[in-house]
DRENDO-1510 file (C-alpha; in Angstrom, 1 decimal, always signed):
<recs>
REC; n; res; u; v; w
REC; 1; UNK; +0.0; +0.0; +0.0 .
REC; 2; UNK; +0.9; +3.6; -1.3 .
REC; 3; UNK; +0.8; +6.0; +1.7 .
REC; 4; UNK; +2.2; +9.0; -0.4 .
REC; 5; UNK; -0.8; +11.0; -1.7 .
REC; 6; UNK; -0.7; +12.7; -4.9 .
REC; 7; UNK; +0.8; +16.6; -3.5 .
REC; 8; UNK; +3.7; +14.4; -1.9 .
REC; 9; UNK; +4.7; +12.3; -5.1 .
REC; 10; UNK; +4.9; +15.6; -7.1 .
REC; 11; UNK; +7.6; +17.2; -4.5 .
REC; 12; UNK; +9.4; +14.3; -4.2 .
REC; 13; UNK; +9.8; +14.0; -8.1 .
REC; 14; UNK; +10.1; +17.4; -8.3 .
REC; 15; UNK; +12.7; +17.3; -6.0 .
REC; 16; UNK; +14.9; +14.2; -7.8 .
REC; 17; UNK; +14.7; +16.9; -10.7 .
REC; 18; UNK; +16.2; +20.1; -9.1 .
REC; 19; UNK; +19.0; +17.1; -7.3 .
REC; 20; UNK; +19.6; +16.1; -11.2 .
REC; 21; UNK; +19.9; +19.2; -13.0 .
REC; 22; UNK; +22.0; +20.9; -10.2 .
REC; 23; UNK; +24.3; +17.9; -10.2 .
REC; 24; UNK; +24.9; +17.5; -14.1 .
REC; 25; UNK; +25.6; +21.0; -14.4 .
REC; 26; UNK; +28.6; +20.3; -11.8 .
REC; 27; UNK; +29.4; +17.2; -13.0 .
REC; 28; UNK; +29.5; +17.5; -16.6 .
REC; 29; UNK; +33.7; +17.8; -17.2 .
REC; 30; UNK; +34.1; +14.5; -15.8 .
REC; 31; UNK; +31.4; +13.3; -17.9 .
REC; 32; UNK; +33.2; +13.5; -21.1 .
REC; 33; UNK; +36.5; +12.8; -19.7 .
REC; 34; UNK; +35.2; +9.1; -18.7 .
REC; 35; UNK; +33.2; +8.6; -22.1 .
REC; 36; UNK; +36.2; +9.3; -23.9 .
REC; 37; UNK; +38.4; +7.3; -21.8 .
REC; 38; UNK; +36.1; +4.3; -22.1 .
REC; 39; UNK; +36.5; +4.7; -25.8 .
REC; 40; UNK; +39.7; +4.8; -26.5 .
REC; 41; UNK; +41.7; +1.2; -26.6 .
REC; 42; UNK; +44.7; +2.6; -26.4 .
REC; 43; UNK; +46.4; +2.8; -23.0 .
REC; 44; UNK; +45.7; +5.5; -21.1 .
REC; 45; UNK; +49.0; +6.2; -19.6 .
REC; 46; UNK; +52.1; +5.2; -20.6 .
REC; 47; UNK; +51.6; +5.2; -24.2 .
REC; 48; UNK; +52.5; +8.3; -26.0 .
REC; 49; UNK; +50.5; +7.5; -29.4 .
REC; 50; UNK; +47.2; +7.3; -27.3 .
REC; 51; UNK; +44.9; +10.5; -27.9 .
REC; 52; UNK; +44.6; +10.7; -24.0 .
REC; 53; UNK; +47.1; +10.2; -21.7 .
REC; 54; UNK; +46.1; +10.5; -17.9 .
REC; 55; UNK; +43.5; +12.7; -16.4 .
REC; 56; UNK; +45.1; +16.2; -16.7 .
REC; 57; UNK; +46.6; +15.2; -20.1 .
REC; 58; UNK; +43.4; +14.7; -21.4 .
REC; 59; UNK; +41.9; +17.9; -19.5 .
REC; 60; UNK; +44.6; +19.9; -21.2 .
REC; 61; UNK; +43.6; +18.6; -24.6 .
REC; 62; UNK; +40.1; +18.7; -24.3 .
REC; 63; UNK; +40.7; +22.5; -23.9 .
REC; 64; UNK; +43.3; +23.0; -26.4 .
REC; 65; UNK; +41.3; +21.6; -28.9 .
REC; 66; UNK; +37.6; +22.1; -28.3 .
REC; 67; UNK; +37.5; +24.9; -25.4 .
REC; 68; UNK; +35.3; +25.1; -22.9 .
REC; 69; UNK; +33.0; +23.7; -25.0 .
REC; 70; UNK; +34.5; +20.9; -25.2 .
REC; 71; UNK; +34.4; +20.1; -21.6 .
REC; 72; UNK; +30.6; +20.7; -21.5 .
REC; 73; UNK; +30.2; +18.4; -25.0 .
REC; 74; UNK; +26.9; +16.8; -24.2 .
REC; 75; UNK; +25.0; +18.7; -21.5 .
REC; 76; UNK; +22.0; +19.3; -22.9 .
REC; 77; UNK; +21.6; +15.7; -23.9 .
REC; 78; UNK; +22.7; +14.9; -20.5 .
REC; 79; UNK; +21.0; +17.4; -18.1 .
REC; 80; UNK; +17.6; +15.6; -19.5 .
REC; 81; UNK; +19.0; +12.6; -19.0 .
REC; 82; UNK; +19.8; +13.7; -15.7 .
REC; 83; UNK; +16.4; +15.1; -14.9 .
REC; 84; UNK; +14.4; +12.5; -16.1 .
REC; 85; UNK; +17.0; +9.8; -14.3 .
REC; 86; UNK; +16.8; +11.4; -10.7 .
REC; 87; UNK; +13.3; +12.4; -11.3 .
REC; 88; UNK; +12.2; +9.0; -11.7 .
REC; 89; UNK; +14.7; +7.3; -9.6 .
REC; 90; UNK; +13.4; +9.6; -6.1 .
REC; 91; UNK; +9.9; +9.1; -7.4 .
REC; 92; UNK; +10.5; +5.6; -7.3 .
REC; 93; UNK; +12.1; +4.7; -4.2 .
REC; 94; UNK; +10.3; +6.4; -2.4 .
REC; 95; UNK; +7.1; +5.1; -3.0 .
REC; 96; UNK; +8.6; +1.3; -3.0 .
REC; 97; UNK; +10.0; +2.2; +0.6 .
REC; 98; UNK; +6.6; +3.1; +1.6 .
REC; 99; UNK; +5.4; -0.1; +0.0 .
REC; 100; UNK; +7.8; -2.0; +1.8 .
REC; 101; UNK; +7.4; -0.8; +5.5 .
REC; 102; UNK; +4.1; -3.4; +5.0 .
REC; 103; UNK; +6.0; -6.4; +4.3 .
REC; 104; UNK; +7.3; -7.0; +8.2 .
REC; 105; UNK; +10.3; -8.9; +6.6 .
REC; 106; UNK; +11.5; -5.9; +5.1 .
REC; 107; UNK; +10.5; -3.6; +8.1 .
REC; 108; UNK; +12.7; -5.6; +10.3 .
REC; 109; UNK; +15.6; -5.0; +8.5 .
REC; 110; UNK; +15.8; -1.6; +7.1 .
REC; 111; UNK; +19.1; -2.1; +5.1 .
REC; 112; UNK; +18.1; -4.7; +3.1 .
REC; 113; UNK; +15.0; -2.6; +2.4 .
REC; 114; UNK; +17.4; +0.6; +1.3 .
REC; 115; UNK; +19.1; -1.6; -1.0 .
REC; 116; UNK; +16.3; -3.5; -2.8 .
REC; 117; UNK; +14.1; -0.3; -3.0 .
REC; 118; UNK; +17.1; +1.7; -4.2 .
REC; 119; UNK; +18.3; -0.8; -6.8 .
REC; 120; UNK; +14.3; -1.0; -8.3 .
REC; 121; UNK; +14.2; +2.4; -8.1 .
REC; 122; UNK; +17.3; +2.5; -9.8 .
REC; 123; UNK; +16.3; +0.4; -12.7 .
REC; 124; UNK; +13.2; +2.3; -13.8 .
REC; 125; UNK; +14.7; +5.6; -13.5 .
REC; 126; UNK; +17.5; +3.7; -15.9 .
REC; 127; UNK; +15.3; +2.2; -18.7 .
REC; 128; UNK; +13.2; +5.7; -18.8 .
REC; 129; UNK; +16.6; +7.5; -19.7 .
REC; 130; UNK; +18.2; +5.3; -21.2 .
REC; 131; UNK; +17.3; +6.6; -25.3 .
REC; 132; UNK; +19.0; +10.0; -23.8 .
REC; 133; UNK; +22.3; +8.0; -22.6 .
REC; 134; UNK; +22.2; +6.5; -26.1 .
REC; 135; UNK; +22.5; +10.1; -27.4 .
REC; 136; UNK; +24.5; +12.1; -24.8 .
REC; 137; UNK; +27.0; +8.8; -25.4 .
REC; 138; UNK; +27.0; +9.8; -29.3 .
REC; 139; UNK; +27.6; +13.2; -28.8 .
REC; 140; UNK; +30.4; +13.4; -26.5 .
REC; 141; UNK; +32.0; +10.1; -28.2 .
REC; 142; UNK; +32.3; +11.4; -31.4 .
REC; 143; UNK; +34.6; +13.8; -33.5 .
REC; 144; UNK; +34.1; +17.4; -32.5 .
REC; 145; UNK; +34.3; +18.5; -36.1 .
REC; 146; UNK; +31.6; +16.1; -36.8 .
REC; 147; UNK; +28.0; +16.7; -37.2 .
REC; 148; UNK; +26.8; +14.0; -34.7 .
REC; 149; UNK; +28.6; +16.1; -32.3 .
REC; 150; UNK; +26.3; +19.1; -32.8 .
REC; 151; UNK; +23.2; +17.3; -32.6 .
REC; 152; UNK; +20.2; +18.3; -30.2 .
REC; 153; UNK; +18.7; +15.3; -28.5 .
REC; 154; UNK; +15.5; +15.3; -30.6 .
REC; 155; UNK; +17.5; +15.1; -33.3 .
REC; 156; UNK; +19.9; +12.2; -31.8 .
REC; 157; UNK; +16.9; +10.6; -31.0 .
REC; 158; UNK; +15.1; +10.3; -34.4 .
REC; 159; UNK; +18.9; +9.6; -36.3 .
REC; 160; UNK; +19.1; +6.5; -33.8 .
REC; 161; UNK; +15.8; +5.7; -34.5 .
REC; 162; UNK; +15.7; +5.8; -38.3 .
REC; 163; UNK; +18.9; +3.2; -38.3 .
REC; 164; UNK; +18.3; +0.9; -35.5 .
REC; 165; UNK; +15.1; +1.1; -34.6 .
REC; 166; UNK; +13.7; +1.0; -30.5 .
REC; 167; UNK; +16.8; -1.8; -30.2 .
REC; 168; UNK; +19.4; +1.5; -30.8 .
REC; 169; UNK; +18.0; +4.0; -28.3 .
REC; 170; UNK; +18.1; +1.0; -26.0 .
REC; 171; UNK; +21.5; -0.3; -26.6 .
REC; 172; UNK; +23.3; -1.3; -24.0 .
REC; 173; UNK; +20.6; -1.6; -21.7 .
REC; 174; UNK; +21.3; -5.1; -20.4 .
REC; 175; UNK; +24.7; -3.5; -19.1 .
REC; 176; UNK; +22.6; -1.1; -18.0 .
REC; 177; UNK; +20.4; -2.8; -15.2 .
REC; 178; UNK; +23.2; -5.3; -14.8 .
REC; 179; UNK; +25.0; -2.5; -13.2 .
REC; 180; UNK; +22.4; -0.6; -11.9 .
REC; 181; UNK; +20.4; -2.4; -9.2 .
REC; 182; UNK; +23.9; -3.2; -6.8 .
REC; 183; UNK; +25.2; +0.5; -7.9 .
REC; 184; UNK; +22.3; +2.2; -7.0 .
REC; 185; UNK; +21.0; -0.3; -4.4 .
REC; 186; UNK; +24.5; -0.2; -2.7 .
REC; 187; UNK; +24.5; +3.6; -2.7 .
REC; 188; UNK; +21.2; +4.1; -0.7 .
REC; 189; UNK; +22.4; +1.3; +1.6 .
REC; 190; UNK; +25.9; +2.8; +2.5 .
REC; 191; UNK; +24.2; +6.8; +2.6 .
REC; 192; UNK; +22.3; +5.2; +5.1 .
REC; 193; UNK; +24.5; +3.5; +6.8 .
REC; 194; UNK; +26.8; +6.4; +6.9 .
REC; 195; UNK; +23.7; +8.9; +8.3 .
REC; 196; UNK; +22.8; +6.4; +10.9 .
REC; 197; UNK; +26.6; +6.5; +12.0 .
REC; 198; UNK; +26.2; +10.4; +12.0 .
REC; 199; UNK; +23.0; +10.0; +14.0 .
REC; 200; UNK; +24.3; +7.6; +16.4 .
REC; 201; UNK; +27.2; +9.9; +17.5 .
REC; 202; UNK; +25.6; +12.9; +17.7 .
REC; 203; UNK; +22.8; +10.5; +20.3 .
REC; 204; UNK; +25.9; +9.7; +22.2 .
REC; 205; UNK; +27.8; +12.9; +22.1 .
REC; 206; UNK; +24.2; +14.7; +23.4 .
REC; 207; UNK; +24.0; +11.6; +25.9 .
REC; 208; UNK; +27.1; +12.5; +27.5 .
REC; 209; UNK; +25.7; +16.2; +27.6 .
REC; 210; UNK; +22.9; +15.0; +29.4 .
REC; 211; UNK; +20.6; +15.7; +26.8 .
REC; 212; UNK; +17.1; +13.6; +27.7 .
REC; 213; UNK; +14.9; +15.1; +24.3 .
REC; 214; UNK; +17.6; +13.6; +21.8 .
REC; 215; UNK; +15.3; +11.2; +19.3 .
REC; 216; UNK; +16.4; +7.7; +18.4 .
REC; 217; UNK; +15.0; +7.1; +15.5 .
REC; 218; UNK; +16.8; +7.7; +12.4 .
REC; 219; UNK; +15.7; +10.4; +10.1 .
REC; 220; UNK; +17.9; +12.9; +7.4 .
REC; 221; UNK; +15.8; +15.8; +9.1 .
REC; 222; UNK; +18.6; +15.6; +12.4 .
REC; 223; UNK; +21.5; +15.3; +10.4 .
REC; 224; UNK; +23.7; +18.5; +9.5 .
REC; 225; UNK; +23.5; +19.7; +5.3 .
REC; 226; UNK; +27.5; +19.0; +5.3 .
REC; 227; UNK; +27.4; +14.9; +6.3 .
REC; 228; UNK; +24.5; +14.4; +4.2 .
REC; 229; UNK; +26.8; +15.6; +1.3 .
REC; 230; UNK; +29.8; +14.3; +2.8 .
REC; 231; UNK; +28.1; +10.8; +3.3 .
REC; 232; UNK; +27.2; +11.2; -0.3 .
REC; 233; UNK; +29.9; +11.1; -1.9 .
REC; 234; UNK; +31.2; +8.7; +0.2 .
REC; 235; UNK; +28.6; +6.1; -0.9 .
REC; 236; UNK; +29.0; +7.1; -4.5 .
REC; 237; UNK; +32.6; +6.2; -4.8 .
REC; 238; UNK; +32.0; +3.1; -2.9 .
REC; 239; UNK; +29.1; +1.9; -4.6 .
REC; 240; UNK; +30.8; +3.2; -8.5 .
REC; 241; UNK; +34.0; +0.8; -7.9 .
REC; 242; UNK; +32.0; -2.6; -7.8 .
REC; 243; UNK; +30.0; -2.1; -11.1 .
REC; 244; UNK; +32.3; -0.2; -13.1 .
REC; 245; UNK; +33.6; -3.1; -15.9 .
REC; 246; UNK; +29.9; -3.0; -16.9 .
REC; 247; UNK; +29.4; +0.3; -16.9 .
REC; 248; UNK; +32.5; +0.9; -19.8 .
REC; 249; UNK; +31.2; -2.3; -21.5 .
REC; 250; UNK; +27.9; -0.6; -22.2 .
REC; 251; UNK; +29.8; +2.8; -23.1 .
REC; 252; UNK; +31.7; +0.6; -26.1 .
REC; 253; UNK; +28.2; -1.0; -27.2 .
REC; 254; UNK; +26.4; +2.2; -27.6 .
REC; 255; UNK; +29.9; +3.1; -30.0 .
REC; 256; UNK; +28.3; +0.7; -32.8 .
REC; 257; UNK; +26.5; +2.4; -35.5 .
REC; 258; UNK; +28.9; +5.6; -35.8 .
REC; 259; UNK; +32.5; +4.5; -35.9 .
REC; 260; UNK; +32.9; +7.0; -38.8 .
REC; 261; UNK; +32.3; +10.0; -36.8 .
REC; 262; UNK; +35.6; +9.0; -34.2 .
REC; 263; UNK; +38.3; +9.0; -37.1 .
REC; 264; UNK; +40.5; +11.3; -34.8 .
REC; 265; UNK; +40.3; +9.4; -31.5 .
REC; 266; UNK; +42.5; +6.5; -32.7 .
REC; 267; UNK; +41.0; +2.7; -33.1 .
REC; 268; UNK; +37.8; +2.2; -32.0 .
REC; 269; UNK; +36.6; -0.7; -29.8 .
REC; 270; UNK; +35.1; -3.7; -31.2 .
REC; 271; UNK; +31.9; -4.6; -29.4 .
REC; 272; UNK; +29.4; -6.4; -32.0 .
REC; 273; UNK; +28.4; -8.3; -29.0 .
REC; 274; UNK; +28.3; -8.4; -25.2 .
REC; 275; UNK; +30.6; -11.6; -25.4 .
REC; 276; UNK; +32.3; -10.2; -28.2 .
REC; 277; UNK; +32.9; -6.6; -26.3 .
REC; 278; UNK; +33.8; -8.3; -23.1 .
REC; 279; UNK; +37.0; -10.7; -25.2 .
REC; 280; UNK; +38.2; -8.1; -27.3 .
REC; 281; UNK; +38.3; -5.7; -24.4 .
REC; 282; UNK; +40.5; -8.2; -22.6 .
REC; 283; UNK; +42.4; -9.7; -25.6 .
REC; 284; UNK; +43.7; -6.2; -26.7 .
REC; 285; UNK; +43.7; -4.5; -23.4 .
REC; 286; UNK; +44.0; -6.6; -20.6 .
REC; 287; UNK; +41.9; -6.2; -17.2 .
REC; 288; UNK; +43.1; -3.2; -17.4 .
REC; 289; UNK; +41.0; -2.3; -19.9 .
REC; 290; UNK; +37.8; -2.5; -17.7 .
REC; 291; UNK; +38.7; -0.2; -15.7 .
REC; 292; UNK; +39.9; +2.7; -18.0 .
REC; 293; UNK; +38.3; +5.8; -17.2 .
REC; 294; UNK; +37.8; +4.9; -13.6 .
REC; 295; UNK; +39.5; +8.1; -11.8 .
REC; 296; UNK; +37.2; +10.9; -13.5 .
REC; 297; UNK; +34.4; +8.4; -13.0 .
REC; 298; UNK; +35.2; +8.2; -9.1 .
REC; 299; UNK; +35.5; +11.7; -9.1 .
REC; 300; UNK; +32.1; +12.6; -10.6 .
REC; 301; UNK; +30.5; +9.6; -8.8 .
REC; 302; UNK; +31.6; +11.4; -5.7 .
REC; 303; UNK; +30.3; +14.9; -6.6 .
REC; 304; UNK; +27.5; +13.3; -8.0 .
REC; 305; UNK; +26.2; +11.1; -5.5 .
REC; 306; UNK; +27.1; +13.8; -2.7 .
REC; 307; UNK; +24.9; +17.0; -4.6 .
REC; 308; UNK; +22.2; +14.2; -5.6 .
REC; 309; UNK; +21.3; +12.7; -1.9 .
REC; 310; UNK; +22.3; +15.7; -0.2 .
REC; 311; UNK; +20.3; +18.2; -2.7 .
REC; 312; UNK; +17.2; +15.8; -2.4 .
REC; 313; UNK; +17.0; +15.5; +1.3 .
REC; 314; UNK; +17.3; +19.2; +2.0 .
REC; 315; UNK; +14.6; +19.8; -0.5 .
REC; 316; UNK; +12.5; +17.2; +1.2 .
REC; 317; UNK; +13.6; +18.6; +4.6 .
REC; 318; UNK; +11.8; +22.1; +3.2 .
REC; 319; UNK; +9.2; +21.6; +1.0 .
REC; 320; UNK; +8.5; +17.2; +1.5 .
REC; 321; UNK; +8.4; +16.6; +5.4 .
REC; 322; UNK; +6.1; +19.8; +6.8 .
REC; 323; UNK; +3.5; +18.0; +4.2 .
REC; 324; UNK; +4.2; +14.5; +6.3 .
</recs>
């Protein structure tokens, strides 16, 4: 049973919105540093043919060569993916946690309901962004000098769509969900985790005080704006490094269908196949080769995951919970 009536479910989507556009304004840089990481077979450091070599190397050149521009290659494709992930994704979770405080199972052991609740929420918020990761993907991945670079997302949409059909503007998404349920399942369990840590010490600190009115149940409306962004991040980073081989895998599968427009990044990965991404990945790169990309994608899961969970509770501190 639903308990959150219609007034509540707008705020808390609206809410997941303001979190996502906020975040992928912020975020954006590191965006296109990981996309075009994941792209690229050669080595990322040590190799002096490769187009990128290391995080500031490849900062340096994005700017050289494109400008600032170049660094924000993709943002409005990606700010409504963005908006339409977080919006979904808060929408989501929070009316499967108020689902599941009826099952007793569940009730009985809240961390197991964060992470179930979070990694279903996770998914649908997933498959309704997914045609705008398809584009945003495009975009950033290919030449600047190139059309396909320059496209709006209508217009990404509808090219996808003309040459591969609903199976293009999905592509990918098996890596998708594969990743998505432990990422985003893991991250609402260790945020948490982490507040109930903060909560608990501030109970024992006021205890010592001999504070009587402190309140033991958990709840992001008694925890300071600075741990809820702090524990944010925290989760973000944690939760990023156990999924990230499928996250790149899906990256090189969304590449098919416009190797033309990446003549200047060097070879191009071949992915016909999930089986066939996942041995030529390794044959010509190694394990290695999973994880390329991983520090700017650390980075912005940090940033991320911190301005997403911390921007969203705040908003539901104001506007959500004096409706409760």
């Amino acid at each position: 049973m639903n308990e959150n009536p219609p007034l509540i479910q707008i705020l808390q989507a609206t809410g997941g919105a303001i979190a996502g556009a906020v975040t992928r304004l912020l975020t954006q840089p590191f965006d296109v540093l990981k996309i075009r990481f994941q792209m690229q077979v050669e080595p990322v450091t040590g190799d002096k043919s490769s187009k990128y070599q290391g995080m500031m190397h490849a900062l340096k050149s994005l700017y050289r060569e494109e400008g600032i521009r170049g660094l924000m290659r993709g943002h409005n494709s990606g700010q409504i993916l963005s908006v339409s992930y977080a919006l979904t994704q808060f929408w989501a979770y929070e009316q499967f946690r108020s689902m599941a405080h009826h099952v007793q199972y569940l009730n009985e052991r809240p961390f197991m309901l964060y992470f179930i609740c979070g990694g279903l929420a996770g998914c649908i918020g997933a498959t309704a962004a997914q045609p705008f990761d398809v584009v945003r993907t495009q975009v950033v991945a290919a030449d600047p000098t190139s059309r396909r670079s320059r496209m709006s997302t209508a217009e990404g949409i509808r090219k996808v769509f003309r040459k591969d059909g609903v199976d293009g503007l999905f592509a990918g998404l098996q890596f998708t969900l594969l990743q998505i349920f432990p990422l985003v399942g893991a991250n609402f369990l260790f945020y948490k985790y982490l507040n109930a840590l903060v909560l608990s010490f501030s109970h024992m600190q006021e205890s010592k005080k001999g504070n009587s009115e402190v309140k033991p149940n958990y709840g992001p409306n008694q925890i300071n704006g600075f741990f809820l962004f702090i524990n944010g991040a925290l989760s973000g980073v944690a939760a990023k490094v156990l999924v990230y081989p499928a996250d790149l895998l899906k990256k090189r599968i969304q590449l098919k269908g416009f190797k033309m427009d990446r003549k200047s990044f060097g070879r191009n990965p071949d992915c016909p196949t999930v089986m066939g991404c996942i041995n030529s990945t390794y044959r010509n790169e190694g394990m290695g080769g999973f994880y390329k990309g991983m520090l700017p994608t650390l980075l912005k899961s940090g940033v991320t995951s911190a301005f997403y969970f911390g921007i969203y509770d705040l908003f539901y501190r104001r506007f959500v919970h004096p409706f409760k």
